[in-house]
N, C-alpha and C positions, 0 to 999 in steps of 0.2 A: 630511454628511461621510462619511470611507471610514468601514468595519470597525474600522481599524488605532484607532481613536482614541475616549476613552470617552466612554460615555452624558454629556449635558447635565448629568444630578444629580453626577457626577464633577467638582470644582473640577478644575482644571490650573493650572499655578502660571506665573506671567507670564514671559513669553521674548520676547527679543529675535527679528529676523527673522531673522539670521544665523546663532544658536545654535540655530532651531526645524530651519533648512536642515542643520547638522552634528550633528544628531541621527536625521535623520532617512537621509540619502546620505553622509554621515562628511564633506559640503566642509569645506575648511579655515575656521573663525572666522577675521574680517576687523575688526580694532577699525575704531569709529567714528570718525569723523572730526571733528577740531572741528568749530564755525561758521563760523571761519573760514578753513576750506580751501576754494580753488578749488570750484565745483559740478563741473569736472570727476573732480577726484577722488572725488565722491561717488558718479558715476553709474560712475567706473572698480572702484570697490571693487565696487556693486551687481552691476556685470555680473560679476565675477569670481564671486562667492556665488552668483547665478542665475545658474550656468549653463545653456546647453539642457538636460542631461540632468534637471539639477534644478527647470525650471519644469518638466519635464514629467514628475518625479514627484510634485509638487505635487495634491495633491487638487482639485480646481476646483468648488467649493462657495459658495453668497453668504456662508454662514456662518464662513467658512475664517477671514476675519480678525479675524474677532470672536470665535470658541472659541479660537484662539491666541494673540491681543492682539499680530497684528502693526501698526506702524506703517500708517497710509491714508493716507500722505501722492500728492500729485499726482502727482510726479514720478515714484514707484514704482510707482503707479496702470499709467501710461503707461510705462516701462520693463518691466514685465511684461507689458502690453499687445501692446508692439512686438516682443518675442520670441515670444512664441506665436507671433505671427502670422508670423514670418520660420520659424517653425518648420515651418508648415503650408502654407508654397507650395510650388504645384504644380512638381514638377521635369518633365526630359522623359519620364523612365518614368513620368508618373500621366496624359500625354493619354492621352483616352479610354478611364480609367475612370471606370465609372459613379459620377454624383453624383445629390444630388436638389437642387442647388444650382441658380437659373435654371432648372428643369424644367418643360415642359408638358406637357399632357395627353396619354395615348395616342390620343384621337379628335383628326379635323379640324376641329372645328366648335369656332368662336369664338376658335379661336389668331390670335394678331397675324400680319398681313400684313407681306410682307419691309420694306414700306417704314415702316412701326410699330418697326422693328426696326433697322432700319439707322438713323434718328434717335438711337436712342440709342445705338448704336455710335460712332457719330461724335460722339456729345455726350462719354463716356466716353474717346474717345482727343483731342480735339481738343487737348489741350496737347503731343501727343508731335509733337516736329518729321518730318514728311513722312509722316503720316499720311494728307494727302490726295491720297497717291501712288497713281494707278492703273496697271494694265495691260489697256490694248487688242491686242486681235489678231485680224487680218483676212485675208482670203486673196489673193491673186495671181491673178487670174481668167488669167494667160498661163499661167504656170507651174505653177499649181495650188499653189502651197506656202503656207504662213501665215509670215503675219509680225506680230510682236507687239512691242510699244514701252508705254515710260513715259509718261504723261501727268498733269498735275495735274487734278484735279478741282477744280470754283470753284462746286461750289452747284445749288440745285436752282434751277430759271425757277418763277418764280413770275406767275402770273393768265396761263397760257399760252390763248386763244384754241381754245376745243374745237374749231373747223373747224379750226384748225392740227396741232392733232392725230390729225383723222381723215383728211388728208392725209395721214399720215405712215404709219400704222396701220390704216386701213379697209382689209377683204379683200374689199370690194365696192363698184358704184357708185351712185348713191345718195345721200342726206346721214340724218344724224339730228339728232334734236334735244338741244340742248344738255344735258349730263348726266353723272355719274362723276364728278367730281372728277379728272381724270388731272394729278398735282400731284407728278410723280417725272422730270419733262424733265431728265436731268442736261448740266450745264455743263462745256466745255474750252473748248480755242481750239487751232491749227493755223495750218499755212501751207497758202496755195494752192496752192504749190508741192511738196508733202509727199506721198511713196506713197499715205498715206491715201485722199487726195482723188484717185487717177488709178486708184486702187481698185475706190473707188465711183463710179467713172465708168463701170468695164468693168463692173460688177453691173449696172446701169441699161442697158448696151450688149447686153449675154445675157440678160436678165431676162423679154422676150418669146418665149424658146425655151427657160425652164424655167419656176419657180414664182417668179414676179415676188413674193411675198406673204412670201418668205423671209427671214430674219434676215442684216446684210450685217457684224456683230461680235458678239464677246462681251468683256465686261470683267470682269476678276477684283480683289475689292478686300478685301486680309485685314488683319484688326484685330489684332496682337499681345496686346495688354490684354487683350480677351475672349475671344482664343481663338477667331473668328467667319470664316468662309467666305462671303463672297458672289460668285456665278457671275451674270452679268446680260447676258441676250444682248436684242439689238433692234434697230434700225433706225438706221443714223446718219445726219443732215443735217448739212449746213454751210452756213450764212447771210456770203456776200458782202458787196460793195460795194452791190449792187442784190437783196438776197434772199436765199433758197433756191437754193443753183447744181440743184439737181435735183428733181423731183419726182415722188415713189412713182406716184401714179394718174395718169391721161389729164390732160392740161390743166395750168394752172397754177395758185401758189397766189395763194390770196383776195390781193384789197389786205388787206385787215384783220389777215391773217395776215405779211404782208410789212413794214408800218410798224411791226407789234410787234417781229418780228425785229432789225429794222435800230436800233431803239431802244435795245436789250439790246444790241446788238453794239458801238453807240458806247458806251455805259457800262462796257462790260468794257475796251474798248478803255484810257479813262480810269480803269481800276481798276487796268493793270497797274502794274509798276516801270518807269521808268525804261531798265535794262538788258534789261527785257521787248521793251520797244518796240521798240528799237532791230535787234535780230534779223531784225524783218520787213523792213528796208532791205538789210540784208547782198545778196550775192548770190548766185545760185541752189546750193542744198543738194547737196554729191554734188561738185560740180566741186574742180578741186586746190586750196588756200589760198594764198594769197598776202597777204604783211604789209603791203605799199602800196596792196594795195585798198580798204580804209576811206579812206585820205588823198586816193585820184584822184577817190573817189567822193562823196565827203562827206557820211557818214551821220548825219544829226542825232544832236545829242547828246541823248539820252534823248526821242527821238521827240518833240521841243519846238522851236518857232521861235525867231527870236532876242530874242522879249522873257521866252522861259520858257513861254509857253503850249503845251497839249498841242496837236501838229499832227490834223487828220482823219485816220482807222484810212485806212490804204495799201492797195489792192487783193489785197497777200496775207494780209493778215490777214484771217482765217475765226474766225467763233464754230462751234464742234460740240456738238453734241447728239445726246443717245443718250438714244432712246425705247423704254425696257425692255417686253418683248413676254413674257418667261420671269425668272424668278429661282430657281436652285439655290443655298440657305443651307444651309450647315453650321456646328453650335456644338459644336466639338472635347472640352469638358467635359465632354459628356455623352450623345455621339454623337448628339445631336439633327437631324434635316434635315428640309427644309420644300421644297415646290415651290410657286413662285405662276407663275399665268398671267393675263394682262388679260385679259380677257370682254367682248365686243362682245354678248352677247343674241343674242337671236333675231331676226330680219328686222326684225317691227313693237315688238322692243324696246327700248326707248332708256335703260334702264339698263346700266354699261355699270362693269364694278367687279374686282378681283382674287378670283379666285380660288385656295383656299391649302389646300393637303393635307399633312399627314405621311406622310416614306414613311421607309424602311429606308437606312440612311447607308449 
């Protein structure tokens, strides 16, 4: 315990918790409360006697309640508990300063990859509604300008096909053999009909009179809870009616790589809502609105026939995928930031893994 208070061999003579508190900060004594009064009234006297100032002239000792003989009951336990702790959040004056809170190492070697990282990001926010809100943004190959939009995120592809990814990614021609683990394919969905896609039409249309090998987005996805920055630039596809509408390298892709696509497209498809579906029927995005165009046209109700069955994904519905090539992390606690880059090896290398540096926020 502090100074203020005597040696163990010193008896102290028994005190309530509310006379210990007005002896020590002068709060007002609070008589007790019957048994039977309301519990709210027990937790409303508690909070008035602990106040902030007075948990936090509170000694914080294991021994505190034992040299004083205050009450351990549960309730008090947890009401002092939950003040401290509203005491000690971070306001906007304390980003970025230094903690040792979540802190890692000054070297690069053996810190968590972004994608080690972003797991538990998203484990730690998944209850807060629209958390799995991103921002894409890509550029206007006429105009040269960017243009950047909200997107939902739906997940990472899981057992994605390594020739499908070295389609996507390889900066030569070639194949390797199968290796890496590349297990970070992030999920959206799209219209056909959407800038996005007439985008990445024009990058694939210039891409032979610059550096075809370049990144054609970046997506920015911030975690309020943790305080965490992810910058994720790479490569986007979009998987059609019949596939992949484009293709990075010479040639097309694998069948193998196409039934997997087209698999994962119908199952998103039947994953969406209802009011999801139905969108892709509307008519084309950008033209005037008009209120009796659902009724001339007659766009199923929740993208279902008339027994209730889901209909086939419609020709504008696109699954996309963004094949991260870079990741700038930033953790605002503690000015932390991390660079990972995918690593294709060497020619005859067929390991094939992130690589992850600390640098200067």
């Amino acid at each position: 315990c502090m100074r203020v208070f005597p040696s163990p061999r010193h008896k102290l003579p028994s005190v309530s918790a509310a006379s210990f508190v007005h002896q020590i900060i002068g709060a007002p004594l609070i008589s007790r409360p019957s048994p039977s009064s309301p519990s709210r009234h027990i937790k409303r006297s508690a909070n008035a006697a602990f106040s902030g100032s007075a948990i936090s002239a509170l000694p914080q000792c294991s021994a505190f309640s034992a040299c004083c003989n205050i009450p351990s009951s549960p309730s008090l336990r947890k009401l002092t508990r939950n003040m401290s702790a509203s005491s000690s959040q971070e306001g906007l004056s304390d980003i970025g300063q230094p903690t040792t809170t979540g802190s890692d190492s000054d070297g690069s070697s053996g810190i968590p990859n972004w994608k080690e990282r972003i797991d538990i990001s998203i484990a730690k926010s998944r209850k807060i509604r629209g958390s799995n809100y991103v921002q894409i943004s890509t550029i206007n190959y006429e105009t040269m300008e960017p243009r950047c939009r909200t997107v939902v995120f739906r997940g990472f592809l899981k057992g994605v096909p390594f020739g499908a990814v070295e389609e996507v990614l390889a900066d030569h021609s070639g194949s390797r053999e199968e290796g890496g683990g590349y297990d970070c394919v992030m999920k959206m969905i799209t219209d056909l009909r959407s800038n996005k896609v007439q985008e990445l039409e024009m990058f694939h249309e210039l891409k032979s009179g610059g550096n075809k090998n370049a990144n054609t987005v970046e997506m920015v996805w911030w975690f309020p809870k943790s305080s965490e920055q992810y910058r994720i630039s790479g490569r986007l596809q979009f998987i059609g009616s019949n596939g992949p509408l484009y293709s990075y390298p010479d040639g097309e892709a694998s069948e193998q790589s196409i039934n997997y696509f087209l698999a994962e497209r119908k199952q998103q498809w039947g994953n969406l809502s209802d009011m999801a579906r139905e969108q892709f029927y509307w008519e084309n995005p950008g033209i005037p609105f008009t209120s009796t165009w659902e009724e001339a046209k007659g766009v199923p109700t929740g993208g279902r026939d008339e027994e209730g069955k889901v209909l086939p994904p419609p020709d504008t519905f696109l699954m996309m995928l963004l094949y991260p090539t870079k990741i700038d992390y930033l953790r605002l606690g503690d000015n932390f930031r991390q660079i990972d880059e995918w690593d294709w090896g060497g020619e005859d290398d067929s390991v094939c893994q992130w690589k992850s540096k600390r640098v200067n926020p």
